[in-house]
VOGU-3710 file (C-alpha; in Angstrom, 3 decimals, decimal comma):
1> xxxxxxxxxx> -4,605/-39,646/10,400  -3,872/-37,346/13,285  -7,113/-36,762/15,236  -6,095/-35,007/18,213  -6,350/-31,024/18,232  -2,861/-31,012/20,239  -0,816/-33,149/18,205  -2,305/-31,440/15,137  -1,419/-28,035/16,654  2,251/-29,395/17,268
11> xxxxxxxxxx> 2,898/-30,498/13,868  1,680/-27,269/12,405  3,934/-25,349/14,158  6,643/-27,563/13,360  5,953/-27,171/9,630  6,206/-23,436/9,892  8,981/-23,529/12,029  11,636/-25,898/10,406  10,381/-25,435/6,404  12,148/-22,227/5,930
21> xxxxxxxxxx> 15,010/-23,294/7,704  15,565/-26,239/5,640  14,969/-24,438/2,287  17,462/-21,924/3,066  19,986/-25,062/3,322  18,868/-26,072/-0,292  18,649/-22,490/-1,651  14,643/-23,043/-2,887  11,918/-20,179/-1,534  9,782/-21,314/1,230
31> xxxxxxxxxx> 6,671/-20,765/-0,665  7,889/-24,242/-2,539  8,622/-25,970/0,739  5,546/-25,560/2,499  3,293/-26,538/-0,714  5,383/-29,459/-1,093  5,099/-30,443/2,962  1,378/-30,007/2,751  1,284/-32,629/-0,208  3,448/-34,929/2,126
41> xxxxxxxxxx> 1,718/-34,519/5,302  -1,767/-34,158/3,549  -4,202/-36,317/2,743  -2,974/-37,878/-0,286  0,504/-38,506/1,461  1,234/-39,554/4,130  -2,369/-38,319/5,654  -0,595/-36,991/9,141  -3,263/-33,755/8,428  -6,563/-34,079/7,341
51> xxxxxxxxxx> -8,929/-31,693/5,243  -9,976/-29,980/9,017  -12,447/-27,620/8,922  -10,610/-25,464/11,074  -6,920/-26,062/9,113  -9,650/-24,747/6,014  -10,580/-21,287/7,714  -7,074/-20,782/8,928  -5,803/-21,394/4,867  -8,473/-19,608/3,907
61> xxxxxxxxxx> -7,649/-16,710/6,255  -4,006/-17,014/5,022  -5,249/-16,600/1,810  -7,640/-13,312/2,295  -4,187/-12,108/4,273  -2,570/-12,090/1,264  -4,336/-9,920/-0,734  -5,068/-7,360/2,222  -1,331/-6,864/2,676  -0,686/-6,471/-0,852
71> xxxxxxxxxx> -3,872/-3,797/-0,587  -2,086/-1,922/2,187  1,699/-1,451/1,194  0,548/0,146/-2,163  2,302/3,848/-1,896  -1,331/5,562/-2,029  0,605/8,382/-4,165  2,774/5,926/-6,551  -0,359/4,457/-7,122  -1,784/7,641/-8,557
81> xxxxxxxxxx> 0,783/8,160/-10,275  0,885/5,032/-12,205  -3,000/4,735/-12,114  -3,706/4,863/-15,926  -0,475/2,137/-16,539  -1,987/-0,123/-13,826  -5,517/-0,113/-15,623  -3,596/-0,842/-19,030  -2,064/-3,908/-17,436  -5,114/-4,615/-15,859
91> xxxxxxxxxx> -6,192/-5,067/-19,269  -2,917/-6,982/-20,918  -2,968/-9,259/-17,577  -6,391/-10,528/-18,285  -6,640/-10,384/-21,998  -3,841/-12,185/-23,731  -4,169/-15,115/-21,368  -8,099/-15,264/-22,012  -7,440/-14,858/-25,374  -4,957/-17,916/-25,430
101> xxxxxxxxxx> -7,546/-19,933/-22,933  -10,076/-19,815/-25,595  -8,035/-20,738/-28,265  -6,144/-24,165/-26,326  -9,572/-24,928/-24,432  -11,395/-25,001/-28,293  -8,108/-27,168/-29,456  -9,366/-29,392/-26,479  -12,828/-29,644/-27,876  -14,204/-28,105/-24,671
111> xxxxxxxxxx> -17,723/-26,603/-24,138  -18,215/-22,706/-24,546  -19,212/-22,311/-21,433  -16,064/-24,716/-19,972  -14,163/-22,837/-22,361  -15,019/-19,282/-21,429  -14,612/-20,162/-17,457  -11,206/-21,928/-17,514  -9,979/-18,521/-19,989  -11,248/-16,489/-17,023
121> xxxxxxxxxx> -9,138/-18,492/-14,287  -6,024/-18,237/-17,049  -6,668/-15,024/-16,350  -6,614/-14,510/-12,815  -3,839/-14,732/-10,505  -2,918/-14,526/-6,844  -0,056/-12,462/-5,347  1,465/-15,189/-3,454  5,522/-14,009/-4,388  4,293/-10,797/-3,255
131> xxxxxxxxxx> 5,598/-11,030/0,523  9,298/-12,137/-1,351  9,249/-8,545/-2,787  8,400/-6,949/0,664  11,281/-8,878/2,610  13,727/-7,376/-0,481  12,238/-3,954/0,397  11,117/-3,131/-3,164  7,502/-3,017/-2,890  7,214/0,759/-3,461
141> xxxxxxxxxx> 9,234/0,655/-7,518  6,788/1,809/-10,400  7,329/-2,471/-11,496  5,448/-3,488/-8,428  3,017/-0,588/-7,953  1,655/-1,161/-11,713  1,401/-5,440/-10,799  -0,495/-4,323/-7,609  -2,619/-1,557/-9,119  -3,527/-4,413/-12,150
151> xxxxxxxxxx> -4,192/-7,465/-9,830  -7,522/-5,454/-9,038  -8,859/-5,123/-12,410  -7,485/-8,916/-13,589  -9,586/-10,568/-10,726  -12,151/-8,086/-11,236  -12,968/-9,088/-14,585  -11,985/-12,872/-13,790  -14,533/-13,038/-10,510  -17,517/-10,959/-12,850
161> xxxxxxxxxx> -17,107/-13,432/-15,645  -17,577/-16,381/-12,729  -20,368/-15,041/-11,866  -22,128/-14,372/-15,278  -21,687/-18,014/-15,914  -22,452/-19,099/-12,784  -25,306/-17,138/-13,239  -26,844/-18,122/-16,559  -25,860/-22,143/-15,833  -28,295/-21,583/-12,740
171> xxxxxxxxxx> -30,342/-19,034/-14,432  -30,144/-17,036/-11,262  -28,202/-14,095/-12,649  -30,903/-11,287/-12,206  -30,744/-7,446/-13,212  -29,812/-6,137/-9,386  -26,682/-8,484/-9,404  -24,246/-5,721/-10,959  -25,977/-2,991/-8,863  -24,921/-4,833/-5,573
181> xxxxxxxxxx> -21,982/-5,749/-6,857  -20,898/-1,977/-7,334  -22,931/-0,961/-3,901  -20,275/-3,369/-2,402  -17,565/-1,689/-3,301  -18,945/1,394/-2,569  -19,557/0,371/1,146  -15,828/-1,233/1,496  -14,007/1,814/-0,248  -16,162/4,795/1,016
191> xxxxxxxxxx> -18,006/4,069/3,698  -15,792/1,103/5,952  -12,846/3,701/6,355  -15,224/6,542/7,616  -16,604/4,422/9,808  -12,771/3,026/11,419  -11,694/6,544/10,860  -14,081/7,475/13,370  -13,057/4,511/15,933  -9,313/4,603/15,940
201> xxxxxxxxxx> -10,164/8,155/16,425  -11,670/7,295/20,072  -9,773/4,125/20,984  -5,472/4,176/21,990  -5,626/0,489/22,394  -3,547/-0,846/19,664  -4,583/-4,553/19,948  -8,290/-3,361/19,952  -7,103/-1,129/16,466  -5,553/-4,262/15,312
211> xxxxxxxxxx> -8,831/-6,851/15,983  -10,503/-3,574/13,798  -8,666/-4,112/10,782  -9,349/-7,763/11,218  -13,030/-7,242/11,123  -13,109/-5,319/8,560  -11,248/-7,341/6,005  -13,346/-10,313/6,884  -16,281/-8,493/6,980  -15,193/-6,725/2,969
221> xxxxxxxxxx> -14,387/-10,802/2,032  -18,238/-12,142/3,408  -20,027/-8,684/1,642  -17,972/-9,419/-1,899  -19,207/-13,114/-1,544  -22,460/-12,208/-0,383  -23,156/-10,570/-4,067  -21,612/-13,603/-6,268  -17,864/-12,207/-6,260  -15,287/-14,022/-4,237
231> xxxxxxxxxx> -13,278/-12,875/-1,136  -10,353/-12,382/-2,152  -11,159/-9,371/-3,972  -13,168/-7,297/-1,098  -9,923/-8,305/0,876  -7,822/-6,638/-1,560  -10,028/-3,855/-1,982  -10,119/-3,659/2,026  -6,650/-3,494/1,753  -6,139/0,060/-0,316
241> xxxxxxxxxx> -9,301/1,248/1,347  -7,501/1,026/5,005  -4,152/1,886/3,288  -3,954/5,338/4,630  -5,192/3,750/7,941  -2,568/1,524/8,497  1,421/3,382/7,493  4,082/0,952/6,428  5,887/1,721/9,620  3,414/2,051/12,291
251> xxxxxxxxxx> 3,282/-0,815/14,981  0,047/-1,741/13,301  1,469/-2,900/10,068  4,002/-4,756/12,318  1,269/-6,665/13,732  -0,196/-7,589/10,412  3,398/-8,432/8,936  3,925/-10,966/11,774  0,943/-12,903/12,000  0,929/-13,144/8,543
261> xxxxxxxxxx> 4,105/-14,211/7,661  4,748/-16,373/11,020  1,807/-17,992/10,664  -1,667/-17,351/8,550  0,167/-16,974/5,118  2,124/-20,484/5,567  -0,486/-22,096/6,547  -2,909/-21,446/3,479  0,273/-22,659/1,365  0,020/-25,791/3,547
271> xxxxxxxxxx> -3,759/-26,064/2,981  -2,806/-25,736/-1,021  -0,213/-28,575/-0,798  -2,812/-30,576/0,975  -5,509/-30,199/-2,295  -2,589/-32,025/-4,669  -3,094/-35,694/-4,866  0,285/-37,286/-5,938  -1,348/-39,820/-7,073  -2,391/-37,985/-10,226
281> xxxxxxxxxx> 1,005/-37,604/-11,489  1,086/-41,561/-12,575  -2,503/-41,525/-13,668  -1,730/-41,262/-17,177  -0,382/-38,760/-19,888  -3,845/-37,425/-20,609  -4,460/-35,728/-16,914  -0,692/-34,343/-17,446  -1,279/-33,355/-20,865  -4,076/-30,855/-19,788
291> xxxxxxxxxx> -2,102/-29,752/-17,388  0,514/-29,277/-19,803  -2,033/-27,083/-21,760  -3,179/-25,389/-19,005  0,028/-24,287/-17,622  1,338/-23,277/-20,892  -1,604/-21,102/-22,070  -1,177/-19,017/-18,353  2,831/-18,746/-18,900  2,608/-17,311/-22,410
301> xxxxxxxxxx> -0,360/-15,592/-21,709  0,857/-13,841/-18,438  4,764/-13,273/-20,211  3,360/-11,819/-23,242  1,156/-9,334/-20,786  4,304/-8,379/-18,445  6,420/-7,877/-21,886  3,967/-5,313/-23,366  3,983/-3,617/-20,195  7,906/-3,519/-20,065
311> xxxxxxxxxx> 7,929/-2,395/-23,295  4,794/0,622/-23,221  5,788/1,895/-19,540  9,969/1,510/-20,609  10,626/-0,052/-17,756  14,202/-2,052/-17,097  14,529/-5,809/-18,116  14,331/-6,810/-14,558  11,559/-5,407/-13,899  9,751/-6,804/-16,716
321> xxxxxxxxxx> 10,857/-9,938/-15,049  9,655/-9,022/-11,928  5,948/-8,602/-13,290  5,810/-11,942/-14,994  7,021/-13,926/-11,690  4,381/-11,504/-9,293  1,469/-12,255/-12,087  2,089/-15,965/-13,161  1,300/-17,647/-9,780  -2,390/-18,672/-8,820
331> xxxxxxxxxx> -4,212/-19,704/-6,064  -6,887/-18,005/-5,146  -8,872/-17,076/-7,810  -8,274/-20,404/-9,618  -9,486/-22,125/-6,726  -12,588/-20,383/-6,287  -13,124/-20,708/-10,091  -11,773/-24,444/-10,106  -13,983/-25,791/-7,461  -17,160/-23,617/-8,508
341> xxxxxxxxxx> -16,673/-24,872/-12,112  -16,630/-28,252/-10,592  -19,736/-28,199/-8,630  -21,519/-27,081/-11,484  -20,718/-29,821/-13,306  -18,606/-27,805/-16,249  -15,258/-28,972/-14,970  -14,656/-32,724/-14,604  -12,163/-34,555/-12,167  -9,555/-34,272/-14,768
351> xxxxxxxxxx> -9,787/-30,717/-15,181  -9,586/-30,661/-11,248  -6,791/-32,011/-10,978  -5,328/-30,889/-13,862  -5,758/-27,457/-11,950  -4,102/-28,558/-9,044  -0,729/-29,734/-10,477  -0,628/-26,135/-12,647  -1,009/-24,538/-9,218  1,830/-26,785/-7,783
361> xxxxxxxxxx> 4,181/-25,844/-10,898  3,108/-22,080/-11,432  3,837/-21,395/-8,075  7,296/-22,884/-8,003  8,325/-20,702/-11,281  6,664/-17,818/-10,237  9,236/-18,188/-6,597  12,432/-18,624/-8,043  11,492/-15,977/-11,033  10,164/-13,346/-8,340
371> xxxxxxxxxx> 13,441/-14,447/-6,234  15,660/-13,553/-8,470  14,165/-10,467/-9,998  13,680/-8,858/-6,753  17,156/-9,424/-5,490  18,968/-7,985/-8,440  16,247/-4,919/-7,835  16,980/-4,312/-4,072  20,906/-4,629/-5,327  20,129/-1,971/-7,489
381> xxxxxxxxxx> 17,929/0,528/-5,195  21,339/-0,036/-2,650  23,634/1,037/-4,972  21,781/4,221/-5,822  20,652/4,941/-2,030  24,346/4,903/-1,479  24,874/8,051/-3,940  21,567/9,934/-2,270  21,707/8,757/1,007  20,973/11,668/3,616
391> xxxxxxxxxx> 22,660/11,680/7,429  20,761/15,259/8,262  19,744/14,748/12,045  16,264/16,373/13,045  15,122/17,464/16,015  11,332/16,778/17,359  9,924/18,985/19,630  6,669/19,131/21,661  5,175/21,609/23,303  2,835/21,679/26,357
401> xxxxxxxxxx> 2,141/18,028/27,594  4,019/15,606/27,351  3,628/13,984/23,483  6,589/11,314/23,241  4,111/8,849/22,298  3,266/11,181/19,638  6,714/11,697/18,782  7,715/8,238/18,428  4,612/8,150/16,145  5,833/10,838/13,714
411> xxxxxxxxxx> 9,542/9,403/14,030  8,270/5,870/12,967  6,065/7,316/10,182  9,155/8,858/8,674  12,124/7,300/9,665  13,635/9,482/12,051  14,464/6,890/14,205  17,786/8,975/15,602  16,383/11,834/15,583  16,341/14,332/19,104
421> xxxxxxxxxx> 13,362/15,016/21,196  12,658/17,721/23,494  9,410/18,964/25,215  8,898/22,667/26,074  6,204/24,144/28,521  5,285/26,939/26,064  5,639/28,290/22,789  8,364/31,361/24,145  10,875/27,493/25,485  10,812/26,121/21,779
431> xxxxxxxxxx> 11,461/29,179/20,001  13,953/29,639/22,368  15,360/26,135/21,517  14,831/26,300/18,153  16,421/29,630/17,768  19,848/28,334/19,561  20,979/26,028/16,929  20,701/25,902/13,022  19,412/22,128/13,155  16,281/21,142/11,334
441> xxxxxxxxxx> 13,477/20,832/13,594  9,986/19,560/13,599  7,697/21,278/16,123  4,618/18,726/16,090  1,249/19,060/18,611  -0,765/15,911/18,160  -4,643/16,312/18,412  -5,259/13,176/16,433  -3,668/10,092/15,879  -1,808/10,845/12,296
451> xxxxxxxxxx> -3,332/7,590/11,319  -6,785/9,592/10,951  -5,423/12,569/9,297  -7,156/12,776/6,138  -6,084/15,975/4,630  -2,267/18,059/4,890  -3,143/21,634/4,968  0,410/23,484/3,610  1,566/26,972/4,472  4,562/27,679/2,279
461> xxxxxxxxxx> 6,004/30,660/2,450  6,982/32,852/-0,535  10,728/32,121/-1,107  10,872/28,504/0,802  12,583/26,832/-2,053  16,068/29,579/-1,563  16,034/28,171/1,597  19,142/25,993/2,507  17,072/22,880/3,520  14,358/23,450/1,278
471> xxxxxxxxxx> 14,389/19,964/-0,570  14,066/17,869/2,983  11,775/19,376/4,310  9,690/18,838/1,400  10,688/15,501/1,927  9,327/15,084/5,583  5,779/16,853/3,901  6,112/13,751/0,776  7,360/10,742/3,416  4,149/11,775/5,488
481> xxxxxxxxxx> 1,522/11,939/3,528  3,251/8,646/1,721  2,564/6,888/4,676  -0,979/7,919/6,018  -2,349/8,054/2,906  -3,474/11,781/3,052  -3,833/14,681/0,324  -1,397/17,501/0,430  -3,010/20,742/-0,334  -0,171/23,270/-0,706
491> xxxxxxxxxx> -1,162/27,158/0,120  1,592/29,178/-1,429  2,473/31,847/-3,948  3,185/31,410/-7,795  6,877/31,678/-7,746  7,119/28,730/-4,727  4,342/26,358/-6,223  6,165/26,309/-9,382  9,313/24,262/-7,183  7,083/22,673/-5,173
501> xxxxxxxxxx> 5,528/20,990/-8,937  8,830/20,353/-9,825  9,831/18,318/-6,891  6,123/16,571/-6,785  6,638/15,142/-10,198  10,228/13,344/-9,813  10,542/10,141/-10,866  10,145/7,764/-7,744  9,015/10,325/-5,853  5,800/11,561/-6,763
511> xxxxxxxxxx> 3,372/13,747/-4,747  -0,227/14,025/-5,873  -0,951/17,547/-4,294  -3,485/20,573/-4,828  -2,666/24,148/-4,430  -4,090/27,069/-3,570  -3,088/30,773/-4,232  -1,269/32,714/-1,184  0,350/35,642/-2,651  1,328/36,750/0,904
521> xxxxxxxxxx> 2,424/35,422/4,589  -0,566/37,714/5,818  -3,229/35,877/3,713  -2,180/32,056/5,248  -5,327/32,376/7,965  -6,997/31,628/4,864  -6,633/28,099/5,595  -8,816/28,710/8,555  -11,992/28,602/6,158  -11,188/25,435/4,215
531> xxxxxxxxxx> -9,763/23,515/7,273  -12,043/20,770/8,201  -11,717/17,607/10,633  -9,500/15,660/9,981  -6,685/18,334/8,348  -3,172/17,876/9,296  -1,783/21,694/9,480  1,487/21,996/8,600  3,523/25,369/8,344  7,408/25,504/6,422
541> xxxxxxxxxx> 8,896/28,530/9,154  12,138/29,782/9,542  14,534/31,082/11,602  15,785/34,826/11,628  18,195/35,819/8,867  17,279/33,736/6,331  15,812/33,388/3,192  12,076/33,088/3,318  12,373/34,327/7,151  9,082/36,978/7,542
551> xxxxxxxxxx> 8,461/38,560/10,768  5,105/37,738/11,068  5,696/33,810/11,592  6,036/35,618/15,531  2,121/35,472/15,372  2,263/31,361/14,599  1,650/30,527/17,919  -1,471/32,824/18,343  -3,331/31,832/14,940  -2,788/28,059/15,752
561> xxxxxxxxxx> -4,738/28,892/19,574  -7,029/31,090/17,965  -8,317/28,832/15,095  -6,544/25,248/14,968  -7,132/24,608/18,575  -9,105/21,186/17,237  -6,516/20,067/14,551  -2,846/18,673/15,003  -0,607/20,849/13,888  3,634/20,606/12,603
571> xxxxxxxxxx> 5,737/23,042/12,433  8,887/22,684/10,064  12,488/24,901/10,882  14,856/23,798/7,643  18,527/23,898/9,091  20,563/27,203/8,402  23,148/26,448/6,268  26,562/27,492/7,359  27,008/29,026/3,996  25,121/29,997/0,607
581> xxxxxxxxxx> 25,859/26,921/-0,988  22,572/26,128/-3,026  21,772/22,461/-2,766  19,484/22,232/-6,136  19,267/23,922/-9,260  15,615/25,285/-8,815  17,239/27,603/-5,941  18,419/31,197/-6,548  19,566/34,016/-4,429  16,880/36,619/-2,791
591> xxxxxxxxxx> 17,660/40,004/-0,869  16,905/39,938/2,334  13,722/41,817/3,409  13,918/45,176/4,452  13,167/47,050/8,073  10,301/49,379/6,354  8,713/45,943/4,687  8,842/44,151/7,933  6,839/47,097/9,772  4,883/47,250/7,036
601> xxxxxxxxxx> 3,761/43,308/7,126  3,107/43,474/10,401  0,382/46,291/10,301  -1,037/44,542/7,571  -1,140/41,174/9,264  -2,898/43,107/12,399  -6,134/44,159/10,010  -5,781/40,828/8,292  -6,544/39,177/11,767  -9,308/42,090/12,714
611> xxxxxxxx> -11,003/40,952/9,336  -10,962/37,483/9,423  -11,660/37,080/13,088  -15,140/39,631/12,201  -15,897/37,260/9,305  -15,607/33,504/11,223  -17,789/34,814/14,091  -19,932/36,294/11,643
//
């Protein structure tokens, strides 16, 4: 048994450095290799590692890591969109392999109360495949973001049923138990992001930001345990909380993708392989007869749950596929249930390690199955990216100081990694540069980290969507608020909101959005009255001579001084086309506005501002 902290250390490292390397050379996932090492090297091997209290909190960590990652890729507006099928899984996910638990563990002659808490760990499981389908790339399909969106409610109702019994066997389980248990939630959904809102806010030191998010997931795992729940679930519910906090493509989420996948996630597979005693396998055929039982009531139960989902949401074979390997796998939540159950006395040393060896073999499935699905996926997603792939090259300006850092923020948020920057002194320079070219341009003054931003405040002019570019740059609005988790509010007229609903409800790439009624350009200091902290504005312009161009986008520069002088702010030129050609079918031709409507606006626009400025200092 290796005693020394060093040498332990060493061959760590060496596990997590040289499994993956040799399961590429014999084509199995790495999530197999380490759980097999850690039965080798564990205690019931070889005994090279022992059960370390420190190896335990690391695993454990791993563990909690998994669930908060899973929490944090979820595309906040996929997720809404698929909110009522995720619930419905929710449901299948736990039910038919509860249903099935009860039935095998009565067939066993089991207790009720045995019976009813090895149903609830049937139907539980742990997203361990789920980093497999974020290496392919596919984590943001409809397939995944139902699995993610149901994992909550099948743990939910798995953890709550542990704790009932856990509660009557001890009769401990008191009235105020739910209410905490709901008040805990409350605090990790409503109140922790408020509170980190407020500090990343006030701090620019990312490894600071990144010890944050750290805190708080441990913190949201030791308040779900502190009511009777277990950890993983605050860390999953820690996870979407801080989704918005934490974009899929800011260095943040970089951070958390590399410590958990270099190190913290292999090592609580490790710690699993190290729970297996081998020696169970030649025990007997009565141990690997429950097991038997066990592992076939979770397969049937979890593949009859991803088929009705397959077949009510209509999704593609593969995908079906894809939710039975993501669901089938457990760790987590049937080792909190396992080893509870066990202390209590309603689980005996065969169910133990019965347990175990369904863990060993559920996980191995649920690799190659999630393997496979997700690589004929990503093949697919390829092939169609090929068809809509878009080379448009945008331009980022600044204006005033100098923002790069702030640019490289808004070009890692939404991928415009070759895109042009440029700073200008003042607002006459970049109208000056935007004017010389027909290139689509983002004109972006950071007052916040976009990490912070809340809400997306909208000007649309009326007739954006004859514009040439009208389609990407609703794109750049989607790709945003995608990212940092923030509700668009769109301020336009009837005609425009009509296209911008149409483009907000295609398939893949859905927008949950509000609007608001702006008949005219002279009515968008409007948004003046409902902005509050935390609003992202953003303002579709245009350049002279085209469609939606008005003349009074000339007084942009003074409105965002005169009342957005605490808010960041973006500014969005669609390229000119070099001819009429209409990129979608929702576009039509407009006249061009005439000299006598222009002079017109603009007299209008001057008692507009007289009016409103009298009623905000009133």
């Amino acid at each position: 048994m290796t005693t020394s902290p060093i040498l332990m250390l060493l061959l760590v490292l060496g596990i997590i450095v040289l499994v993956p390397i040799m399961c590429r050379k014999i084509h199995i996932p790495s999530i197999v290799g380490f759980i097999v090492m850690g039965m080798i090297v564990g205690p019931y091997g070889f005994g090279l590692l022992s059960d370390n209290p420190a190896l335990r909190a690391l695993g454990q960590m791993g563990m909690l890591y998994i669930m908060f990652q899973s929490g944090v890729e979820i595309d906040i507006n996929d997720f809404r969109q698929y909110r009522a099928k995720s619930i419905l899984f929710g449901l299948f996910s736990f039910l038919f392999p509860f249903l099935l638990g009860i039935v095998t563990s009565r067939l066993l002659h089991f207790s009720w109360s045995t019976t009813i808490l090895l149903s609830a760990m049937y139907g539980s499981h742990t997203l361990m495949t789920y980093p497999i389908v974020s290496r392919y790339g596919i984590q943001k399909t409809a397939a995944v973001n139902i699995t993610v969106g149901g994992t909550i409610l099948a743990i939910s109702f798995s953890l709550l049923i542990l704790a009932c019994v856990k509660g009557a066997e001890s009769n401990m389980m008191q009235w105020w138990m739910p209410i905490c248990m709901g008040l805990s939630l409350v605090v990790i959904l409503w109140l922790l992001p408020k509170v980190i809102r407020w500090i990343y806010k006030r701090s620019n030191d990312p490894i600071e930001n990144f010890l944050i998010a750290m805190l708080a997931l441990v913190f949201s795992a030791w308040l779900t345990e502190a009511v009777g729940l277990d950890g993983i679930l605050g860390a999953f519910v820690c996870g979407v909380a801080m989704n918005g906090l934490i974009p899929s493509r800011s260095p943040m989420m970089s951070k958390i993708n590399f410590l958990g996948s270099s190190f913290l996630v292999p090592l609580f597979l490790v710690s699993v392989g190290m729970m297996i005693d081998i020696r169970v396998f030649g025990s007997g055929w009565h141990i690997l007869s429950i097991a038997g039982v066990m592992i076939i009531s979770k397969l049937a139960g979890k593949w009859l749950a991803s088929m009705a989902a397959r077949y009510a949401f209509r999704l593609k074979p593969m995908e079906g596929q894809l939710i039975f390997g993501l669901t089938h796998a457990t760790a987590a939540g049937t080792l909190a249930i396992v080893t509870i159950g066990y202390q209590m006395g309603l689980f005996n040393s065969e169910i133990l390690n019965s347990a175990i060896i369904m863990i060993l073999v559920l996980c191995t499935i649920s690799s190659f199955v999630t393997e496979h699905a997700s690589k004929q996926l990503a093949l697919e997603k390829d092939e169609l990216l090929q068809t809509e792939r878009d080379e448009q090259r945008w331009r980022l300006v600044s204006i005033g100081n100098d923002q790069r850092e702030s640019l490289g923020e808004l070009c890692n948020l939404n991928g415009l990694h070759d895109s042009d920057m440029s700073f200008a002194n003042d607002w006459s320079k970049a109208q000056q540069q935007i004017e010389q070219d027909s290139q689509a341009t983002l004109l972006y003054h950071a007052y916040q980290p976009l990490n912070t931003v809340k809400r997306m405040l909208v000007a649309v002019p009326r007739y954006a969507e004859k514009e040439y570019d009208f389609v990407a740059c609703f794109s750049q609005i989607r790709k945003l608020s995608s990212q940092v988790g923030a509700k668009v509010i769109f301020f336009t007229s009837d005609e425009t909101r009509h296209a911008l609903q149409y483009l907000c409800r295609r398939e893949g790439k859905y927008l949950n959005a509000g609007y608001r009624e702006m008949d005219d350009w002279e009515d968008v200091l409007s948004i003046a009255k409902e902005a509050e902290k935390n609003d992202l504005i953003v303002m579709l312009s245009a350049r002279h001579s085209t469609a939606s161009y008005n003349p009074l986008f000339e007084q942009i520069p003074n409105m965002l001084e005169r009342f957005f002088a605490e808010h960041s702010y973006l500014i969005i030129y669609p390229e000119q086309g070099i001819d009429t050609t209409i990129r979608d079918t929702i576009l039509t031709e407009t006249a061009q506005h005439h000299k006598i409507w222009r002079l017109i606006s603009k007299a209008k626009q001057t008692l507009a501002n007289l009016i409103l400025r009298y009623q905000m200092r009133d």
